[in-house]
C-alpha positions as CSV (number, residue, x, y, z in Angstrom):
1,X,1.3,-11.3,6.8
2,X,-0.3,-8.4,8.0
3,X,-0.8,-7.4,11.7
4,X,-4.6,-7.7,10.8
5,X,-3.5,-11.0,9.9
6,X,-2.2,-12.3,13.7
7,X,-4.3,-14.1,15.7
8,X,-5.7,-13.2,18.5
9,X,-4.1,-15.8,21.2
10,X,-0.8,-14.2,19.8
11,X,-2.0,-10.5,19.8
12,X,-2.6,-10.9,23.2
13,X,0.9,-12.7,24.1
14,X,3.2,-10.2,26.2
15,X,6.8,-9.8,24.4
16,X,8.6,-12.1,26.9
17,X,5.6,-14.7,26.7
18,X,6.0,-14.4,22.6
19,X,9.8,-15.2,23.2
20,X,8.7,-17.8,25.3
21,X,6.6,-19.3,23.0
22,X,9.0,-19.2,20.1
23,X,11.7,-20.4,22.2
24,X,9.8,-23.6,23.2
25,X,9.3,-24.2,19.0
26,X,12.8,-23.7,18.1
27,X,13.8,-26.4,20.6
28,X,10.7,-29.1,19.0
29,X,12.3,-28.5,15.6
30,X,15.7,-28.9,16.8
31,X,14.6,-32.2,18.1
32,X,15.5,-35.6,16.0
33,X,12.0,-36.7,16.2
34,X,9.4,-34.2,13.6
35,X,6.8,-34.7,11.6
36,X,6.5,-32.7,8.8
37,X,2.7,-31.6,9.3
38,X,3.8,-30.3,12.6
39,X,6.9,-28.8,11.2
40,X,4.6,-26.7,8.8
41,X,2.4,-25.5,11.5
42,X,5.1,-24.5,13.4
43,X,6.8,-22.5,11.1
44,X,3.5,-20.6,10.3
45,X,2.7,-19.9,14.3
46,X,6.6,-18.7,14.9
47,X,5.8,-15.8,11.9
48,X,2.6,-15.0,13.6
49,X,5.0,-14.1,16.5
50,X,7.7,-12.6,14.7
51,X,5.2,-10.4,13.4
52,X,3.5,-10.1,16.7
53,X,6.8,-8.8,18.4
54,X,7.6,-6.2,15.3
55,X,4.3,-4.6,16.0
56,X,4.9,-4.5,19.8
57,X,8.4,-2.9,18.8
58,X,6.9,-0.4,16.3
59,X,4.2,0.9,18.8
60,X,6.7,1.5,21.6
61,X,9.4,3.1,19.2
62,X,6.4,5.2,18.1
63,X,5.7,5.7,21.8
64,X,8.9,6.4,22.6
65,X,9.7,8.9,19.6
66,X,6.6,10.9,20.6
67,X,7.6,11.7,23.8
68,X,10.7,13.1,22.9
69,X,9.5,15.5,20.8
């Protein structure tokens, strides 16, 4: 999935609110009670975030490297 590919209510998610967010999932699929529709759904929304936070990682290492040059 590419970053074009996010959408934007995750874009717009701050790091810790993205961490947040996935932290809140993990705990629903750890749960005894899932469906499996909602297990798919969730899976697909924690990659959006994984990919969201990578990005936001990438563009602050880039920040960061630039500085120090």
């Amino acid at each position: 999935m590419k970053v074009e590919n996010i959408p934007a209510n995750v874009k717009s998610k701050s790091l810790k609110e993205a961490r947040e967010e996935i932290d809140t999932i993990l705990s629903k699929l750890e749960s005894q009670d899932i469906n499996l529709d909602d297990t798919k759904n969730d899976y697909q929304r924690l990659i959006q975030l994984n990919k969201h936070i990578d990005a936001l990682f990438k563009k602050k290492f880039k920040e960061i490297s630039s500085k120090n040059k």
